[in-house]
N, C-alpha and C positions, 0 to 999 in steps of 0.2 A: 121723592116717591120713586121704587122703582119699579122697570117696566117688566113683567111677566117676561122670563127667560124666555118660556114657550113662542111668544107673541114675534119676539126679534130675531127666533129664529126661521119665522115662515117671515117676516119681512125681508131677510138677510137675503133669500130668493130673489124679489120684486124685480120686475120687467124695470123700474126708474130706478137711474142708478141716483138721485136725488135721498130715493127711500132707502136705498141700501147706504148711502154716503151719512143721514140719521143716523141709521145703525150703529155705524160704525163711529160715530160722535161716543152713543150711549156707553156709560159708567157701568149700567148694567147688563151690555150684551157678553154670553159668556165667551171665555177665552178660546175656542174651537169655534165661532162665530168667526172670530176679530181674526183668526188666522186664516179661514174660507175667505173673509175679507180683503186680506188682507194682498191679495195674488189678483184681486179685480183688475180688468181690463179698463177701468175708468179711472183716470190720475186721482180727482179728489175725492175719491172712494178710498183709496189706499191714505192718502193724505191724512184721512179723518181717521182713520187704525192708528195712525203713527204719532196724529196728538191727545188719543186717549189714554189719559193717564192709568186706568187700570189696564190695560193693556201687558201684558208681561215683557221682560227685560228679553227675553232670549228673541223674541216677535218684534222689540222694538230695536234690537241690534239685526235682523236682517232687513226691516225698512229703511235702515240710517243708510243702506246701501243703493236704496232701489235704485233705478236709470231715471227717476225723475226728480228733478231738483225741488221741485216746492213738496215732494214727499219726504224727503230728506230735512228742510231746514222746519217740515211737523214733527219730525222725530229729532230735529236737534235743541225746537222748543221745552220736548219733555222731559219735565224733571224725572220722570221714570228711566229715561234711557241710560243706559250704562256708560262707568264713566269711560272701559276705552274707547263705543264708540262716539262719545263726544269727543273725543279726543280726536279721533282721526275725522271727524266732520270739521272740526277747527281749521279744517286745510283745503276743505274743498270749496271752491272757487268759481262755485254756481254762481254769474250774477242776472240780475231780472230788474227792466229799466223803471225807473219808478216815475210814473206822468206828471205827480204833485211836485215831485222836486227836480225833476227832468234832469234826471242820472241815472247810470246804475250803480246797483245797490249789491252786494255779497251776503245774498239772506242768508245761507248758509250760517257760515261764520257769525253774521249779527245774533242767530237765533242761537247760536254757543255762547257768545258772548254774554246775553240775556239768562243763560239757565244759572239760576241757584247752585244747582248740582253739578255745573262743569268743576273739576280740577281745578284745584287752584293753582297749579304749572300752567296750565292751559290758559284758566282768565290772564292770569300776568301778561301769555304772552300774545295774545291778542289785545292787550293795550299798546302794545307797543307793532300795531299792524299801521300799515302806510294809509288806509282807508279810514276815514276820518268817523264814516258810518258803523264801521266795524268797533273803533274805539272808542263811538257816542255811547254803544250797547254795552260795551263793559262799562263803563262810565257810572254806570244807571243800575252795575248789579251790586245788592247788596251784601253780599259775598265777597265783596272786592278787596284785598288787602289796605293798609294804611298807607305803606308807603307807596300802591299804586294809586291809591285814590289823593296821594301828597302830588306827585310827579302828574297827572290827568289835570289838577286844578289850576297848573299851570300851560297847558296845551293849547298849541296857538289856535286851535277851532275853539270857537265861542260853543258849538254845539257840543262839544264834549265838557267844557265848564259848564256850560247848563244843565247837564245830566250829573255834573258831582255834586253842581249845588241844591239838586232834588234829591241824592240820595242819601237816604237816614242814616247809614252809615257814615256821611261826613262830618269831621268834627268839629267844634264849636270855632278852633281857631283857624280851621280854614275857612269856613263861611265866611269868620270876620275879614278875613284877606280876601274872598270873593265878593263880602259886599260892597266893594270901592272898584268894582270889575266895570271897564267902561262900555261895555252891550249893555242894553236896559232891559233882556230875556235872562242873564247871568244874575244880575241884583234882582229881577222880581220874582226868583226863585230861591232868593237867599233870604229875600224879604215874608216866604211863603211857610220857609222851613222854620220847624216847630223846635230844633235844635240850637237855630242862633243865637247867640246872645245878647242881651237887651242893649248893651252901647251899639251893635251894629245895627237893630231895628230902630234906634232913636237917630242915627242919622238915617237910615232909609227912608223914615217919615220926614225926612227932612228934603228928600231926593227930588230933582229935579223933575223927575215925568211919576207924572200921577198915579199908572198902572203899578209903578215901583211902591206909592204911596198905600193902594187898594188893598196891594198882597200883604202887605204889613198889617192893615186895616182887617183880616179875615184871620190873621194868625192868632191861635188863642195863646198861645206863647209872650203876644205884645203884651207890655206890662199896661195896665190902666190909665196911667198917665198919660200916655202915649193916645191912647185910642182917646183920651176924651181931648185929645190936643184935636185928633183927625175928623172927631164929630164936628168940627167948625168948618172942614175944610171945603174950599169953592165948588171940588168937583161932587156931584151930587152919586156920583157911582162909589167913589169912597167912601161919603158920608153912609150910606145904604150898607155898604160891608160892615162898617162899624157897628149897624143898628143888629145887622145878624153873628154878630162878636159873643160867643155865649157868654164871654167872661165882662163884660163893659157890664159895670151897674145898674140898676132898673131906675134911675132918676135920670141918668143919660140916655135911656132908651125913650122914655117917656118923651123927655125933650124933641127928639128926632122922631116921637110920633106925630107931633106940630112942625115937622118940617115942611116947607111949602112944594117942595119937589114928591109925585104922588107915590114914586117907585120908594123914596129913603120912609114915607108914610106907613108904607106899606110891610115892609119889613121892619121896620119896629113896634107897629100894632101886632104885625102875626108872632113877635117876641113876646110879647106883653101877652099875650093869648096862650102861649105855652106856657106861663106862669115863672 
């Protein structure tokens, strides 16, 4: 639904820059809004102009520049931004500490790395950046060439094999060389991927840690066999994946509606309810 041009542009006014920071989200405020916007005196005022996709190209090539870094790596998020200046954001070297993983981080760059629409000179060569964050985020785009996504699945950070082996673009025989990856976050994303092939999800059901077993168990990709091998299995979180398997037969759903565990009951009665 959109919002009354007239409406966002007495908002674009507002004393809170909270309601102006809305504003400037909105898809439908127009483009002489987004550019009054876009000069605000409030960082994530500006921020929110720079990851509005309609937003125009010439307005998101002068925010790729602004003096603030997290305004930058919103304009380097967006696929509207133009490609030279993703290009020249590919180099800048904003980093912001990040408390969960207690480091810093080069959002900038990661947020190139992530754009569909960077350059494909530019992804290449941000796979090959010393910053392990920077080349998780190409890792993860789907965009990514083959022979960077061949040279990435073997990169000594488990975090950037984790991000090849979630991304749909990887191909059936690297998976299978990823599914023998010894991290248990690398296999249970190989185990997740709807691309693998069935000899690597038949040993992953075979795999030592049960999450690796789960992710197999949700893939509709797993051939049948397979999932009514995992309807038996001890852990009761698997058996439950299986029962929400759209593709597992209604005789083995049925069965794990009499399972004695109430959560695998449950998901296979509300299977058997959607018919």
């Amino acid at each position: 639904m959109r919002t009354d041009p007239e409406i966002l542009r007495e908002l674009a006014g507002n004393y809170d820059w909270h309601v102006r920071r809305s504003v400037g989200w909105n898809a439908s405020t127009p483009e002489e809004v987004l550019a009054q916007l876009s000069q605000d005196q409030v960082t994530w005022v500006r921020e929110a102009v720079a990851g509005n996709p309609s937003a125009p190209e010439s307005l998101l090539a002068i925010l790729s520049r602004d003096r603030d870094g997290f305004v930058r790596a919103a304009a380097a998020l967006n696929a509207s931004t133009p490609p030279d200046a993703l290009a020249e954001l590919s180099q800048d070297v904003m980093s912001d500490f990040d408390f969960g993983l207690q480091k810093n981080r080069l959002i900038v760059m990661e947020a190139v790395a992530g754009n569909r629409n960077a350059p494909q000179q530019v992804l290449s060569a941000l796979t090959r950046e010393e910053d392990e964050g920077v080349r998780a985020a190409a890792a993860g785009n789907e965009e990514l060439s083959g022979p960077d996504i061949e040279r990435l699945a073997r990169d000594h950070s488990w975090e950037v094999r984790y991000r090849i082996a979630q991304n749909p673009s990887t191909t059936p025989a690297i998976l299978e060389m990823l599914s023998m990856d010894r991290i248990t976050d690398v296999r249970e994303a190989v185990g997740a991927n709807p691309l693998t092939p069935g000899e690597a999800l038949d040993r992953l059901a075979r795999d030592r840690m049960w999450e690796v077993q789960r992710a197999v168990a949700e893939n509709e990709s797993t051939p049948r066999e397979i999932l009514e091998s995992l309807a038996e299995h001890w852990s009761f979180l698997v058996r439950e994946a299986v029962a929400g398997n759209a593709v597992i037969s209604r005789d083995i759903v049925e069965k794990l509606a009499e399972d004695q565990d109430q959560s695998v009951k449950k998901a296979a009665r509300d299977r058997l309810l959607e018919g």
